[in-house]
N, C-alpha and C positions, 0 to 999 in steps of 0.2 A: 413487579413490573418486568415487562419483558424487552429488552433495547435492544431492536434491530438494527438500529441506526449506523451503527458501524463497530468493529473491532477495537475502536479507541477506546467504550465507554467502563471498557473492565475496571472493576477495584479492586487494589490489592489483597491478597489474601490474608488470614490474620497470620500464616508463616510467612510472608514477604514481609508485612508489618514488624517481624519481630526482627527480621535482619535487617530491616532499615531500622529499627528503634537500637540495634545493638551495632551498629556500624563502626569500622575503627575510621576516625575522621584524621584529616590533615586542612591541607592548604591548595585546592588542588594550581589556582597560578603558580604556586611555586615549586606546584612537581609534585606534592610529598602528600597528597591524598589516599593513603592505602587502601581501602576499597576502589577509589577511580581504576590507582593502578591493576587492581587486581583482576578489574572486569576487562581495561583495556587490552592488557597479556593475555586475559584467556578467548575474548574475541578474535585477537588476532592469532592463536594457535587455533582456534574452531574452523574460522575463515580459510586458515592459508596465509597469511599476511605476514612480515614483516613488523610490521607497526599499528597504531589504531589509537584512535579520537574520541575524545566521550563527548556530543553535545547535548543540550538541552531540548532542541528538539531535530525532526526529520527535514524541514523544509532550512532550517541552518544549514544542518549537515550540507545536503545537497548545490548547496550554494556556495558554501566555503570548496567544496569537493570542484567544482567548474570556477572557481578564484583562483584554484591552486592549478588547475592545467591550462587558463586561457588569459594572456593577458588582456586589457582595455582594447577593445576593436576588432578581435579575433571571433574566429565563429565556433559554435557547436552545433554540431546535427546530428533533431532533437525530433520524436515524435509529437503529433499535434495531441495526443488524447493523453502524455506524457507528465507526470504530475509538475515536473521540474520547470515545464512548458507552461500549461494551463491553471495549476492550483494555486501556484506560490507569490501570487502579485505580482508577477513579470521581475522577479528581485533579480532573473540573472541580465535583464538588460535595467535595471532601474539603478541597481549598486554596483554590480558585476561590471555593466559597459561590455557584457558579451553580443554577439549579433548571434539569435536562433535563426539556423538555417534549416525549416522545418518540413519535413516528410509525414507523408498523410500515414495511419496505422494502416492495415492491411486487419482482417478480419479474427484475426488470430492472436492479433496485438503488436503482430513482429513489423520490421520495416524492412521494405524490399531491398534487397541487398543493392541492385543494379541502381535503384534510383537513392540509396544513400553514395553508393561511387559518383554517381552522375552529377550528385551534388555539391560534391568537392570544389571549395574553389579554386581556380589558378592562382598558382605565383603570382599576381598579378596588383599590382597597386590601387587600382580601380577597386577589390575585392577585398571583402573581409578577410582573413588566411582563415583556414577552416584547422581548427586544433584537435579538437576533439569529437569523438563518437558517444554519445550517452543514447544508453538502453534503462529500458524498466523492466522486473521480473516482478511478483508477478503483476501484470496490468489490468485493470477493472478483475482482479481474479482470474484473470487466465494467466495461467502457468507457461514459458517460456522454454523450450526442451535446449539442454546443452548442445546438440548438434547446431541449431542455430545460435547456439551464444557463440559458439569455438568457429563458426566462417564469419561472424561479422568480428571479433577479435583479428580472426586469420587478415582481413579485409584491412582492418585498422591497422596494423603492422606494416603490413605491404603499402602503405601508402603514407605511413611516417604518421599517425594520428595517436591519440592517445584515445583510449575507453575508461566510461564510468558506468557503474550500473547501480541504480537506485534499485536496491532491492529492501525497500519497505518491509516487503511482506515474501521475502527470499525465503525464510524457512516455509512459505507453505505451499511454494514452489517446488522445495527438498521433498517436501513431506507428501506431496502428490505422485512424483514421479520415484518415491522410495530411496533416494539419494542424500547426500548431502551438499551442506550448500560452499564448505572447500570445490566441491567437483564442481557444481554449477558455475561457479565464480574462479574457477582455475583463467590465466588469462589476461585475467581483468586490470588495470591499472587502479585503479580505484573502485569499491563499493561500500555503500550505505546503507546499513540497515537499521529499521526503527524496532525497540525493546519495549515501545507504548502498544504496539496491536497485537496479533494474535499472540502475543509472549506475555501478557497482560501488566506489566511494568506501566507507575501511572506517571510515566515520560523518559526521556534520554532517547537516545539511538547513537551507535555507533561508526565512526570513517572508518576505513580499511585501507593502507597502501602501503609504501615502502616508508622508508624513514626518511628522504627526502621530500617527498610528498607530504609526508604529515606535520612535518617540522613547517614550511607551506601552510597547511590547513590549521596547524597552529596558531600563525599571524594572521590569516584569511577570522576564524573563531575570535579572535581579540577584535577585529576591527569592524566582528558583527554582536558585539558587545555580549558574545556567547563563553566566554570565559567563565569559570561560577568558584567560588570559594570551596566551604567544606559539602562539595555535591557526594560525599560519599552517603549521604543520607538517602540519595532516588538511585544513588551509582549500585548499591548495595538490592535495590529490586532489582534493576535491571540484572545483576551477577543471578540472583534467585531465580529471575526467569530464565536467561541461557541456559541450566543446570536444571530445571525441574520441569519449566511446558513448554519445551520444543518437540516431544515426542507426543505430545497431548492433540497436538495439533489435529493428526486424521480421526478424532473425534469431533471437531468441529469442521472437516470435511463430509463427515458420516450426517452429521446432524442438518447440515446444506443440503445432503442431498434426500434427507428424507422430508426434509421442507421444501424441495423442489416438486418431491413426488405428490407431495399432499395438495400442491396448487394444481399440479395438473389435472389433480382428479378433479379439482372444479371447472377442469376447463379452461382453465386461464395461460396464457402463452408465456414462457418458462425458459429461461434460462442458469445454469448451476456452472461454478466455474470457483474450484478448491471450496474458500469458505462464504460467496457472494454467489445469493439468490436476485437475479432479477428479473421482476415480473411486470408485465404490461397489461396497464389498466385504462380505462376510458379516461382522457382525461378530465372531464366535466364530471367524473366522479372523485378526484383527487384528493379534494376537501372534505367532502363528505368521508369518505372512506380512511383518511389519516384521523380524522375525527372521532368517527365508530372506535376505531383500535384503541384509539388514547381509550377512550370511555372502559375500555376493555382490559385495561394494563398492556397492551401494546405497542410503544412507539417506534415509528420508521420514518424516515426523512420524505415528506410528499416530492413526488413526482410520476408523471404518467407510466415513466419506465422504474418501477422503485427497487431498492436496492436495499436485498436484505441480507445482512451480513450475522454472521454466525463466530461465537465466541465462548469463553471459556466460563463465564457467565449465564451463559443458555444453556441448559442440559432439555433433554427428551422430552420432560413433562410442558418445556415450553415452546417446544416444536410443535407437540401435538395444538396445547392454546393459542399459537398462533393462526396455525390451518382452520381449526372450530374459526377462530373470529375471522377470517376472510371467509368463509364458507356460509357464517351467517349473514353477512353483509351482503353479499352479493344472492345469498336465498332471497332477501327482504328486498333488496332492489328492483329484483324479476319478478315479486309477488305485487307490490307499488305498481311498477308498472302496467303488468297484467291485468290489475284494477283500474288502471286510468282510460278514460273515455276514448274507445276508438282500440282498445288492448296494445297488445304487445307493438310495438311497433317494429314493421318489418324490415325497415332498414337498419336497423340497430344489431348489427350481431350478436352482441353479446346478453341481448334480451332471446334470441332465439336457443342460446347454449343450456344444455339442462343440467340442473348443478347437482353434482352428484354426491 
């Protein structure tokens, strides 16, 4: 089976296996988890950081991460396509009691610097106080270039704000622009990264801050009942994976974009952005065509714009299977059609595209 679906679906390797079966365990509420510690130390020398958090998962993180910089009634400004925004249940105004004060993305993924200033709110009692800046690296796959991390930071400073940066998928941001992600994240008051996606770890992710912050993210973690006992058992992937597939990474850039190239030779409208193909499909085909693929070993998450993500579980020979089966599906759809009464139908573009 081939899973497009997303970067989450990897399974441990049988060497991750073995360092989670050999893990030295503790207590991690009481500190004394050896492994936890070891991953948190070495996250936070990777990062740049001072300090670092182990949670259970990425949408905690994040949420504990904007607990620890905004009190109840305070705002952050948040993009709208921004997972912290849109994926997580609204947990930062449902337990948070934070007010998103939200900026549309701009094409790129970035937010316009003029209308996050613009957005600030006054001193003013009437107004939420505006505390915080949260950015995402990288967003739908598009990669975030340091120049604009270091002026919207510069921006947050000057204006007394604090920044976070949900970098999920921060190493494949590093690993685009040939960097590391200390450099991308220099700045930042806070960043999150998840050790469940392209680092193939099957959960945890890490906070990033000073030692007062995290001590903060601490008690925010307790009272999102993210606290875990002996987690040295998933903490001990995650160590596995910072240490051995972060540099694996522009393999599954390579392998995005030769899956980008193989749809376009069908013609099919195409976008590649690090390891996320996304491709636009009819939608009165959606069903049919998620269907075909499962039949085919296959699976992608249906959607008109679908979103196929590349990982350290897909290697070449299933790039190549997955082009074959979009290739076939849509040959068979234009030959169906071709045969139905009246032919091809000419308002239908993609009955007129010739598949190649």
């Amino acid at each position: 089976m081939v899973d497009l679906r997303s970067d989450t679906v990897t399974r441990p390797t049988p060497a991750m296996r073995r360092a989670m079966l050999e893990a030295e365990l503790g207590d991690d509420v009481f500190g004394d988890d050896p492994t936890v510690n070891r991953l948190q130390a070495r996250a936070a020398e990777i990062f740049g950081f001072a300090d670092a958090l182990y949670f259970p998962s990425g949408t905690q993180s994040n949420l504990a991460a904007l607990m620890s910089h905004c009190q109840r009634g305070e705002g952050v400004i948040i993009g709208q396509e921004q997972h912290s925004y849109r994926y997580e249940a609204g947990g930062l105004g449902v337990l948070g009691s934070i007010h998103p004060q939200v900026i549309v993305n701009r094409a790129d993924g970035t937010l316009d610097l003029a209308a996050v200033e613009a957005a600030i709110s006054p001193d003013d009692p009437h107004f939420a106080r505006t505390r915080l800046v949260a950015l995402e690296n990288t967003i739908g796959g598009r990669p975030i270039p340091r120049a604009y991390l270091e002026s919207a930071v510069q921006l947050a400073r000057r204006r007394g704000l604090s920044t976070h940066l949900d970098g999920a998928r921060i190493f494949n941001a590093a690993a685009h622009f040939n960097t590391t992600v200390k450099a991308l994240c220099a700045g930042f008051d806070s960043v999150s990264s998840c050790l469940s996606k392209g680092l193939g770890a099957p959960a945890g992710t890490v906070l990033l801050g000073n030692r007062d912050f995290i001590a903060r993210a601490k008690r925010a973690r307790k009272i999102l009942g993210g606290a875990m006992r002996q987690a040295g058992v998933i903490a001990a992937a995650g160590l596995y994976a910072l240490e051995n597939n972060v540099t694996r990474l522009s393999t599954d850039h390579a392998n995005a974009a030769r899956l980008a190239d193989g749809l376009r030779a069908l013609n099919l409208p195409v976008e590649q952005h690090t390891n996320m193909v996304f491709v636009t499909v009819p939608a009165q085909r959606v069903t049919a065509l998620t269907e075909h693929l499962k039949q085919r070993q296959l699976l992608v998450l249906p959607a008109a714009r679908l979103r196929l993500v590349t990982h350290l579980d897909v290697d070449e020979a299933g790039i190549e299977h997955a082009v074959a089966a979009f290739g076939e599906f849509f040959a068979q759809s234009s030959e169906i059609e071709a045969g139905a009464p009246g032919g091809i139908r000419t308002h239908d573009p993609w009955l007129r595209r010739p598949i190649l």
